[in-house]
C-alpha positions in Angstrom: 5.0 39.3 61.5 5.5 35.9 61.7 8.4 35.9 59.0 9.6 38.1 61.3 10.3 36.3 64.0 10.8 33.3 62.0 13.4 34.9 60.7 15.0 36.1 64.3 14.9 32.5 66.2 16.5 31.2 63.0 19.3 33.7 63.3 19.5 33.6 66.9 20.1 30.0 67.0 23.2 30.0 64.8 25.1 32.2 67.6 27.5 32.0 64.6 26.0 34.2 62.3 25.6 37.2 64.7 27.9 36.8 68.1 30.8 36.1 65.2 30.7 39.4 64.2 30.2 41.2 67.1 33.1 39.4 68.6 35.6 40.7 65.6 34.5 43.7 66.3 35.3 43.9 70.0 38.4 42.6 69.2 39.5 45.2 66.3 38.4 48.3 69.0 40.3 46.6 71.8 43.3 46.0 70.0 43.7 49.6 68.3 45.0 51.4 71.5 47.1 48.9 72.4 49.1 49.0 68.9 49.3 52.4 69.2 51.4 54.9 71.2 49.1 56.6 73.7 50.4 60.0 73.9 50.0 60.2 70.2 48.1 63.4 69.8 46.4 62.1 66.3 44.8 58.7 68.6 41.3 60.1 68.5 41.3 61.0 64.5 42.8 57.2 64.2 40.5 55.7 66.0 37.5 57.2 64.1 38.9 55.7 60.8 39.7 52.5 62.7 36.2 52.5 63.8 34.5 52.8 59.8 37.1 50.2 58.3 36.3 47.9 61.5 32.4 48.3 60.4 32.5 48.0 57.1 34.3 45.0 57.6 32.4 43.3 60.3 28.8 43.7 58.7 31.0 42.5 54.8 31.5 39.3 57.5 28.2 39.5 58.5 26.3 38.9 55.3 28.7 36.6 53.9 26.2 33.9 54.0 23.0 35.5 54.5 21.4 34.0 51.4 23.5 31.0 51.3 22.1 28.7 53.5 18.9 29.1 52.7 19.7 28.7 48.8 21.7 25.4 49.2 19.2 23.4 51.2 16.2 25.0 49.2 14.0 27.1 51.7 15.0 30.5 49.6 13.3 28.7 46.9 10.2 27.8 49.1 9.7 31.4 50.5 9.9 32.4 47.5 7.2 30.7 46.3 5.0 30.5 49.5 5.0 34.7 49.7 4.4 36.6 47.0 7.2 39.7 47.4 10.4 38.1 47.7 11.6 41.8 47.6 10.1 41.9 51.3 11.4 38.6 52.6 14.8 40.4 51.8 13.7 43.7 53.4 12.9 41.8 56.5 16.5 39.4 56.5 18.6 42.5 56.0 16.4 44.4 58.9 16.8 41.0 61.4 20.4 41.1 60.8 20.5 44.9 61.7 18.6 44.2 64.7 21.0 41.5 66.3 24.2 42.5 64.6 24.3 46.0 63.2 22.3 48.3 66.5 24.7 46.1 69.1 27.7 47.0 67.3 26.7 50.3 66.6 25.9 50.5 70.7 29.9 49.3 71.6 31.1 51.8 68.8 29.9 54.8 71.1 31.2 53.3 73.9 34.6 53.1 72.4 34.7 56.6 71.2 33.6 57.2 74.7 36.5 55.4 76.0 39.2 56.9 73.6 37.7 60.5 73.5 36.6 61.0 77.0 33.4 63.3 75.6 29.7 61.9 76.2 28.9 64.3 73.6 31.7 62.7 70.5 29.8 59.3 71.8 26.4 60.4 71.8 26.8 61.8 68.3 28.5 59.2 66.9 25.9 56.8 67.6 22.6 57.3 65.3 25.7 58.1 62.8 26.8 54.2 63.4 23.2 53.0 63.5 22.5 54.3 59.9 26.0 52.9 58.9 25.7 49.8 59.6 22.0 49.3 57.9 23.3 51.0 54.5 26.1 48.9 54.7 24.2 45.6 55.3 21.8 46.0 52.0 25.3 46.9 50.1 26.9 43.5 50.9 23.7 41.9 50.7 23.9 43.2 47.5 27.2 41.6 46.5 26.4 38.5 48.6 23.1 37.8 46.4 25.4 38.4 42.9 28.0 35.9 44.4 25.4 33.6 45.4 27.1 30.4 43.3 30.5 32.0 42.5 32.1 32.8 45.4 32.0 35.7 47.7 35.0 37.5 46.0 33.0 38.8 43.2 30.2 40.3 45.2 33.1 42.2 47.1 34.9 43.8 43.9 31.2 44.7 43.2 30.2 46.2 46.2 33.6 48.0 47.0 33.1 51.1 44.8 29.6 51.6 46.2 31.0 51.7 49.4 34.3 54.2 49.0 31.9 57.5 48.3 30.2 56.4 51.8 33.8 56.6 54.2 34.3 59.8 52.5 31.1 61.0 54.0 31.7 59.3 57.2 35.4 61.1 57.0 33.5 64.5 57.0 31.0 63.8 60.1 34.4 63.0 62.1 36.0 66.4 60.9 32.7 68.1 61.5 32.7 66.4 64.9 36.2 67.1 66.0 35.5 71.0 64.9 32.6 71.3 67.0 30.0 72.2 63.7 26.9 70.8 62.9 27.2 67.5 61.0 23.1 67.1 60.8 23.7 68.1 57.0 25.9 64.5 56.7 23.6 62.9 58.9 20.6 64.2 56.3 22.4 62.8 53.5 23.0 59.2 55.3 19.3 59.4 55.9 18.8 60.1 52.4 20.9 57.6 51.1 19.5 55.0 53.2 16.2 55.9 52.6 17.1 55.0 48.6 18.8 51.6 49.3 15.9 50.2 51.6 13.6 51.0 48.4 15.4 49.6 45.6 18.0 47.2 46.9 16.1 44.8 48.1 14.2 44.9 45.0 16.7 44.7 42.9 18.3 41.6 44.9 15.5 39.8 44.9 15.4 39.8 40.5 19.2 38.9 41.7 18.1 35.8 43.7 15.3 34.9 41.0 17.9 35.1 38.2 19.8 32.1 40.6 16.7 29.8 41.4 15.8 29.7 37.4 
């Protein structure tokens, strides 16, 4: 518990690290119906793929340095040695970041589709869809960020791309389902199941990435 909430106040202080994002977010929404005619009768299937390319971006921007910091001036090292799963102190990073970046941005994202659909009901089912997003995303780019750690965050991008791609195609299916008034609970299953997966074994797997860097 106490890494925790060591791990919040030290997040929260570098307004940075989590405002940043949620500020490029609110600025991609907002400015997708104004580049756009309004009458268009296509505006609410646009903005739903506006909406996944504006997440998948915003939390790529959000882990861009969510090793980093702590690598360069040595306290990655020092937890690492101080607890014994380093596997955990990852869990817990990439759930902190959730908390403060990926639930509120998951929060506006319903009220956008609100606001461009008109239906409560597009909104309210859009959300836990967002919510489980924006966590599998996070350990993906945590992910590249930890095999970039000391070569740039390029290569953890080109890494984590492909992984990604299989997940819009999903997320392009819970829109259809949505917009044809079916049951998407199967797609929301399968995000369930695939997160369930990477919160196992990513953060396993970066930590042997991070270890491989401090030897």
């Amino acid at each position: 518990m106490k890494l925790i909430n060591f791990e919040f106040l030290k997040l929260r202080k570098k307004s940075r690290g989590w405002l940043g994002p949620i500020l490029v977010f609110i600025l991609i929404m907002t400015a997708f119906p104004l580049t756009v005619e309004i009458l268009n009768s296509n505006l609410e299937q646009a903005f739903f793929s506006v909406l996944w390319i504006a997440t998948l971006l915003v939390m790529m921007l959000a882990t861009e340095d969510i090793f980093l910091e702590d690598y360069n001036d040595g306290t990655l090292e020092q937890t690492a040695i101080k607890y014994d799963s380093l596997a955990l102190l990852v869990a817990i990073k990439i759930f902190v970041y959730w908390s403060l970046i990926g639930i509120p941005i998951s929060l506006i994202g319903a009220l956008y589709a609100f606001g461009i659909t008109g239906s409560i009901e597009s909104a309210l089912q859009i959300l836990p869809v967002l919510i489980i997003t924006t966590y599998i995303f996070l350990n993906i780019f945590s992910f590249g960020n930890a095999l970039s750690l000391t070569k740039g965050s390029i290569l953890g991008t080109l890494i984590t791309m492909p992984l990604v791609l299989p997940l819009l195609v999903v997320l392009g299916k819970v829109v259809i389902a949505i917009n044809l008034g079916i049951s998407f609970l199967g797609f929301l299953f399968l995000l369930l199941g695939i997160l369930s997966i990477i919160i196992l074994i990513l953060p396993m797997v970066i930590s042997f990435v991070i270890k491989a860097h401090l030897e």
